[in-house]
C-alpha positions as CSV (number, residue, x, y, z in Angstrom):
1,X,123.1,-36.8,-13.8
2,X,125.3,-36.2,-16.6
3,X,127.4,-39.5,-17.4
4,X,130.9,-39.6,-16.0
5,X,133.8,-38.6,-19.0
6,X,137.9,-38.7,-19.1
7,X,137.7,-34.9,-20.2
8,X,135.8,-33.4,-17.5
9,X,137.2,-35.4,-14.7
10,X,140.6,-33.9,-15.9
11,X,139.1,-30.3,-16.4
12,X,137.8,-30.9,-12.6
13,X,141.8,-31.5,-11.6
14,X,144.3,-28.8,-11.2
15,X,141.8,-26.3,-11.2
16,X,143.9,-23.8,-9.8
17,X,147.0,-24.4,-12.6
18,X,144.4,-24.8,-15.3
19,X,143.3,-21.1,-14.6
20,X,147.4,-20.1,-14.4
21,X,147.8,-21.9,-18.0
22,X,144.6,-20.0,-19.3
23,X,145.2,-16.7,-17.9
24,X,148.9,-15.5,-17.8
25,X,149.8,-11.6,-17.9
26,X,151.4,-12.5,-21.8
27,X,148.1,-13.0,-22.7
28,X,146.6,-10.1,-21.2
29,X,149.3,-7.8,-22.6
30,X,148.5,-9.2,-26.1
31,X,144.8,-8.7,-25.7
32,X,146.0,-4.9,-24.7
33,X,148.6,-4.8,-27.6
34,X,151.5,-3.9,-25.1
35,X,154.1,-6.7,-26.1
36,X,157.2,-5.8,-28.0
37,X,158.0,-7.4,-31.2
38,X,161.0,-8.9,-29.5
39,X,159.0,-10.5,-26.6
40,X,156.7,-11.8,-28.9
41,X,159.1,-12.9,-32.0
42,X,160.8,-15.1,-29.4
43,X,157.6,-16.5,-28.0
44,X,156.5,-17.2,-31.6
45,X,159.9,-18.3,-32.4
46,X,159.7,-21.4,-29.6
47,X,156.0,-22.1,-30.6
48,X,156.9,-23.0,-33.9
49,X,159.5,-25.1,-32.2
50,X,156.7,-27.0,-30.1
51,X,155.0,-27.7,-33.8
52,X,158.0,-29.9,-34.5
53,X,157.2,-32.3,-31.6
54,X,153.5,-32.1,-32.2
55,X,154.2,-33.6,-35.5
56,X,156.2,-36.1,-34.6
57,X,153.8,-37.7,-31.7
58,X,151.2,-37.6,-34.3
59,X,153.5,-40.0,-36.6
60,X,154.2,-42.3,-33.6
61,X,149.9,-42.2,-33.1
62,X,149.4,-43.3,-36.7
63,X,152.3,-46.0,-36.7
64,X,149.9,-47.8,-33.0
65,X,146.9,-47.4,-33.9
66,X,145.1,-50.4,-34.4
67,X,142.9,-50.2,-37.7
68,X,140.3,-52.5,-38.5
69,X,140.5,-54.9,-41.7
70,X,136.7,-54.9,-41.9
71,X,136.2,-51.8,-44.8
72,X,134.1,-49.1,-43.1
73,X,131.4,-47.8,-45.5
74,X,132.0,-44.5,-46.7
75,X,129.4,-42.4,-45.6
76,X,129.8,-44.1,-41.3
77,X,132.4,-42.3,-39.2
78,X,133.8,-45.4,-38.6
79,X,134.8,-47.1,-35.0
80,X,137.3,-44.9,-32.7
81,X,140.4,-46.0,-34.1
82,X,139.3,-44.7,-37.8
83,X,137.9,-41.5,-36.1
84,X,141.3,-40.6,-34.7
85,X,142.9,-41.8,-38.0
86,X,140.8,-39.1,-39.8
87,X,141.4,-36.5,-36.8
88,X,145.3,-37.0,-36.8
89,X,145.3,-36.4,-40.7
90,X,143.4,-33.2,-40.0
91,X,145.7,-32.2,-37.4
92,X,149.0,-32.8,-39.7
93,X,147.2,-30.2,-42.2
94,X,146.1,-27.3,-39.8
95,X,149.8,-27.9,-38.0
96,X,151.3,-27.3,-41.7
97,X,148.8,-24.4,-42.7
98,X,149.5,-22.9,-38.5
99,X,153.2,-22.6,-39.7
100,X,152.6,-21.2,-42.6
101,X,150.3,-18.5,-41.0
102,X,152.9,-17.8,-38.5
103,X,155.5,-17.5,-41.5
104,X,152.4,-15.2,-43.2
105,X,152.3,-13.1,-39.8
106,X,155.8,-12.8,-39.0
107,X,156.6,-11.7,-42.7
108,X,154.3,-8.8,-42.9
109,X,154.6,-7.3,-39.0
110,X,158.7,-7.5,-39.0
111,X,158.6,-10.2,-36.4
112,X,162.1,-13.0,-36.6
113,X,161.1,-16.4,-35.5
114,X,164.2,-18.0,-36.5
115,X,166.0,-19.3,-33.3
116,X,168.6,-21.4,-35.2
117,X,172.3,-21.0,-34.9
118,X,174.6,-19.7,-38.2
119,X,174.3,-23.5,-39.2
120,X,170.4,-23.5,-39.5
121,X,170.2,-26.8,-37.8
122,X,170.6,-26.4,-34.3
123,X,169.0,-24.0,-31.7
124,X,171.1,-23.2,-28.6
125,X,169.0,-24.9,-24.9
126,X,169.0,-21.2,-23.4
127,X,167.3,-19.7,-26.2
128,X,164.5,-22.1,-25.6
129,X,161.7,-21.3,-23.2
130,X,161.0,-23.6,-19.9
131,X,157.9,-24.7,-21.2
132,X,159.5,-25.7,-25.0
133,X,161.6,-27.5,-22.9
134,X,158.9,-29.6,-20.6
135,X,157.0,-30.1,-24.0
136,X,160.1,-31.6,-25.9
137,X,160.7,-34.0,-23.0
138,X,156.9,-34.6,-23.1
139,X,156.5,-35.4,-26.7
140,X,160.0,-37.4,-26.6
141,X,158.2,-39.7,-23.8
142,X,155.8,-40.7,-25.9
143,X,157.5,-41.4,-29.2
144,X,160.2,-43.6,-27.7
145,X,159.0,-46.7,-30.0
146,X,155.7,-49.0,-29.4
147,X,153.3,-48.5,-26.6
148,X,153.4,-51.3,-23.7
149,X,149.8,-50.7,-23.3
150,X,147.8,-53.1,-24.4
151,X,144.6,-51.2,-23.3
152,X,144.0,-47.8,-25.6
153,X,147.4,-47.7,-26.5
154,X,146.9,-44.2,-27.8
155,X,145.6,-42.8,-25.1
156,X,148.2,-41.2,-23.4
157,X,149.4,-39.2,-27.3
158,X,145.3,-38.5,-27.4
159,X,145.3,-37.0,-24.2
160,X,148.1,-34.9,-24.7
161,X,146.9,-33.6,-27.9
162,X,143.2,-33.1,-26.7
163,X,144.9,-31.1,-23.5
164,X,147.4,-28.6,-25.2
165,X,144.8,-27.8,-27.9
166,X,142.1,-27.3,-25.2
167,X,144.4,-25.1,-23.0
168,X,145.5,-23.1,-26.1
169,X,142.0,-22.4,-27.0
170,X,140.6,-21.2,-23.6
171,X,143.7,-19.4,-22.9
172,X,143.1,-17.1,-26.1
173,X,139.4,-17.0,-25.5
174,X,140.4,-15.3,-22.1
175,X,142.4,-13.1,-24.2
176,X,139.5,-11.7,-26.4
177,X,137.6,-11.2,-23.3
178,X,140.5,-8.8,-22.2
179,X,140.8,-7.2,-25.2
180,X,137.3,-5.7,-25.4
181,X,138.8,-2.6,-22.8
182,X,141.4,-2.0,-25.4
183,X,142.4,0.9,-27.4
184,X,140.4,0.1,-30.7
185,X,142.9,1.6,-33.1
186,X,145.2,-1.4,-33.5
187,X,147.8,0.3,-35.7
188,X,149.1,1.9,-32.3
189,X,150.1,-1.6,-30.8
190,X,153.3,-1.7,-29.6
191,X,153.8,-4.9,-32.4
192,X,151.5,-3.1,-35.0
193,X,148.7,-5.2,-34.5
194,X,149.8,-9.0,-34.8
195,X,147.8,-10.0,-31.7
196,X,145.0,-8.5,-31.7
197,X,144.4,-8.4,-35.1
198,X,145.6,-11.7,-36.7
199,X,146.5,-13.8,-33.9
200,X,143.7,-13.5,-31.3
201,X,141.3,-14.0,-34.2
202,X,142.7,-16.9,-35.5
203,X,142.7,-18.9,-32.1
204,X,139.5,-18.3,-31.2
205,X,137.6,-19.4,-34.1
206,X,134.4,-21.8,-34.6
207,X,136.6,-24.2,-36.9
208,X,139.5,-24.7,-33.5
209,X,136.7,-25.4,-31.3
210,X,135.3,-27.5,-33.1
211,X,138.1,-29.4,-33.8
212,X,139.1,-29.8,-30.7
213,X,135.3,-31.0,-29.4
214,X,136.0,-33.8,-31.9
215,X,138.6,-34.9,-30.5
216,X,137.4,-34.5,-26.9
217,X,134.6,-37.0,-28.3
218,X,137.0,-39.7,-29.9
219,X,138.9,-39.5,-26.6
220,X,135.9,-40.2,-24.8
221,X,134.5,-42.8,-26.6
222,X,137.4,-45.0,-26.9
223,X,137.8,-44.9,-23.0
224,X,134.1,-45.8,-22.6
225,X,133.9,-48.6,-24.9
226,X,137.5,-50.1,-23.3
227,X,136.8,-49.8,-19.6
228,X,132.9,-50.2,-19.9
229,X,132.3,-51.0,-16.0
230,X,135.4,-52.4,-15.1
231,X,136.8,-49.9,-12.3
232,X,140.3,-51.4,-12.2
233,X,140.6,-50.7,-16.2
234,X,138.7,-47.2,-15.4
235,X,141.7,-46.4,-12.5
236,X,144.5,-47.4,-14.5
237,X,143.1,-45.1,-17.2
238,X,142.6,-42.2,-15.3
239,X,145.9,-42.5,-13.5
240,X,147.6,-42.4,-17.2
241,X,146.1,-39.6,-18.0
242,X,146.4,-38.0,-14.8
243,X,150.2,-38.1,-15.7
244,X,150.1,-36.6,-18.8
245,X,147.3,-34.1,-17.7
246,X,149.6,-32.8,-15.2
247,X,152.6,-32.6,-17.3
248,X,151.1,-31.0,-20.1
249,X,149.6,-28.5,-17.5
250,X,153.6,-27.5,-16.3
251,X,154.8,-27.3,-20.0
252,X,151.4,-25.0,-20.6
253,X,151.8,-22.2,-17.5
254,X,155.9,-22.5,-18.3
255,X,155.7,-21.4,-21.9
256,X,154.3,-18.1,-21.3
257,X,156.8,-15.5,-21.1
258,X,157.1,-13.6,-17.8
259,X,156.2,-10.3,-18.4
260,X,155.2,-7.4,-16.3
261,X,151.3,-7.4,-15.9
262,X,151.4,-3.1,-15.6
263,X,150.1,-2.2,-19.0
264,X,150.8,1.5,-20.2
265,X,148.3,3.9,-19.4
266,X,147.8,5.3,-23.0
267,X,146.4,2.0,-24.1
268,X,143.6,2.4,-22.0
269,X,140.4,4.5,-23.0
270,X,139.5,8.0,-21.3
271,X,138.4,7.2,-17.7
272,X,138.7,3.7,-17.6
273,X,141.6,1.3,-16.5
274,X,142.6,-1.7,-18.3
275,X,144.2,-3.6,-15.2
């Protein structure tokens, strides 16, 4: 029997929203290359927004974690705390390069991501999608100052980060899937081709899976080696990231835009339906 993990009991809970978050009608419209520019400029526009809190948690990570003073040799992985060290200073560089893509994307396909006001500083609350909104409150939770925990103190940012990245992947995985029954010639989708060419492909790659496996294993680990086979420490644990698994889930199946799930019959190929 396989050994119990943090990661797959949460993947075993909220099945049912897991599949919502993972499988909207946005992201079968994308795979089909139906979404305006608009729809998708302003769904871009308040994913870049989300970036800002990401980096922010990940400062607040860096400024608990407990490091060792005992040097780790150079060529060992080091114990937990170093491993998420290392996996937060990867994060802060794809988060950096991810905007930039978007600023790449958005440049040469005519799409406006800019939500700001005349002012450039501030972004008006309706113009922000429910699920920006759940995030920011999210992300504000846990960068309020020092954690209280004094067991795996970085669990609940780890979980979070593990969960949205693990959402964001499968949910664009199911979006390839859907985009095999699409009209091949991408030039006539409705936003030129962002999605399905640039987009899609970029958040499905080897290099996101991996890097979210790594930190699916760091997470892992550090609850292992703290509860070992205590079950009270192994119940307050889960119960933490319960929490966060569940709120994460609400700010994942919110920021999808609704949109209507009939696609338009030209997209589809001679004699077959797309729906």
């Amino acid at each position: 029997m396989a050994s119990w993990s943090l990661t797959s009991h949460l993947l075993s809970t909220n099945a049912d929203q897991f599949a919502r978050a993972t499988q909207s009608a946005f992201l079968s419209r994308a795979a089909h290359g139906t979404l305006s520019k608009p729809t998708i400029s302003h769904w871009l526009a308040n994913d870049r927004l989300y970036m800002l809190g990401y980096i922010r948690l990940s400062g607040h990570l860096l400024r608990i974690l407990q490091l060792p003073f005992k040097p780790t040799p150079s060529k060992a992985a080091g114990d937990v705390e170093v491993r998420l060290l290392d996996w937060l200073v990867d994060a802060l560089v794809n988060i950096r390069r991810e905007e930039r893509f978007f600023m790449g994307v958005a440049e040469r396909y005519g799409l406006d991501v800019d939500l700001t006001e005349d002012d450039g500083e501030t972004v008006k609350n309706e113009s922000k999608v429910k699920g920006l909104k759940r995030f920011e409150e999210l992300f504000a939770s846990l960068t309020t100052g020092q954690s209280s925990e004094k067991v795996l103190p970085w669990l609940e940012g780890a979980v979070l980060y593990w969960a949205t990245e693990k959402v964001y992947f499968e949910a664009w995985s199911w979006a390839k899937e859907q985009a095999e029954g699409a009209e091949q010639d991408m030039d006539k989708d409705e936003d030129g081709g962002a999605m399905r060419r640039e987009f899609i492909p970029n958040w499905t790659n080897e290099e996101f899976i991996k890097f979210v496996d790594t930190l699916e294993g760091i997470l892992n680990d550090g609850v292992q080696q703290a509860i070992r086979s205590d079950e009270g420490l192994e119940k307050g644990v889960v119960q933490r990231a319960e929490k966060v698994w569940g709120r994460l889930l609400d700010a994942e199946e919110a920021f999808w835009p609704d949109v209507c799930l009939v696609l338009q019959p030209l997209q589809s190929p001679p004699g077959k339906s797309i729906i």
